[in-house]
C-alpha positions in Angstrom: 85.8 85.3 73.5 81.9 84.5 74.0 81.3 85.7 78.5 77.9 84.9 78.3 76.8 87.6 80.5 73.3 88.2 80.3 72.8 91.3 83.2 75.0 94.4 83.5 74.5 96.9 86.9 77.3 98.8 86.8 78.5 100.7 90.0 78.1 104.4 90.7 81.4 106.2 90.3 82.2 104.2 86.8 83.0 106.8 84.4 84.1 105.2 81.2 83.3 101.9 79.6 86.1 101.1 77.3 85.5 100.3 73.6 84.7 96.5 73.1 84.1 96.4 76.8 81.1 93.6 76.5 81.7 92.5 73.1 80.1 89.3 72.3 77.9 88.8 75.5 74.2 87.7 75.6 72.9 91.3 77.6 69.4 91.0 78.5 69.5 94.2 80.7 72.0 96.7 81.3 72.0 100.0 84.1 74.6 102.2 82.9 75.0 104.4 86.2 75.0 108.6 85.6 78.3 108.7 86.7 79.4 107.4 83.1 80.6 110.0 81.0 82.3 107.9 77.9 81.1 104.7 76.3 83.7 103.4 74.1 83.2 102.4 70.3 81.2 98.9 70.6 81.2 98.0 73.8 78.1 96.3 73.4 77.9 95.6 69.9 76.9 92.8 69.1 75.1 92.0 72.3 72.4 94.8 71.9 69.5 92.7 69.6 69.2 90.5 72.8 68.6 93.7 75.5 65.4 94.3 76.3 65.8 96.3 79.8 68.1 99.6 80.3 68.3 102.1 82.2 70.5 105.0 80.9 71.6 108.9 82.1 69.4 111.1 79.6 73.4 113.0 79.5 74.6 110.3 77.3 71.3 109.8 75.8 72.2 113.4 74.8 75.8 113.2 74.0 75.7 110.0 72.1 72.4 110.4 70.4 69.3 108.5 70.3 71.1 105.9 68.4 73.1 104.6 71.6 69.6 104.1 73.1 68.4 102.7 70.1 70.7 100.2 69.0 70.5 99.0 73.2 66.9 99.2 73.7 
């Protein structure tokens, strides 16, 4: 299923974004909020070649790697 959702702000308090959660969408920019602990296997793939703008916790920056911020950025 193709969403179409170009920008993501996700609310403080979120703690996990489930796997596949944005699957398919056309992200431009996405604010992952530091409350988010857990980011779930693909939940943005394949959307992140079209993100140009996020903001990101430098916590899951560590936990997951500079590939998460990578493959969004």
């Amino acid at each position: 299923m193709d969403n179409q959702i170009s920008e993501l702000k996700l609310n403080e308090g979120l703690e996990k974004i489930g796997p596949r959660a944005f699957y398919l969408n056309n992200l431009t920019s996405v604010k992952i909020p530091s409350t988010v602990k857990e980011i779930g296997v693909d939940a943005f793939n394949p959307c992140d070649i079209y993100i140009n703008d996020i903001k990101i916790d430098k916590n899951l920056v560590e936990k997951y790697g500079t590939n998460l911020v990578l493959k969004l950025a």
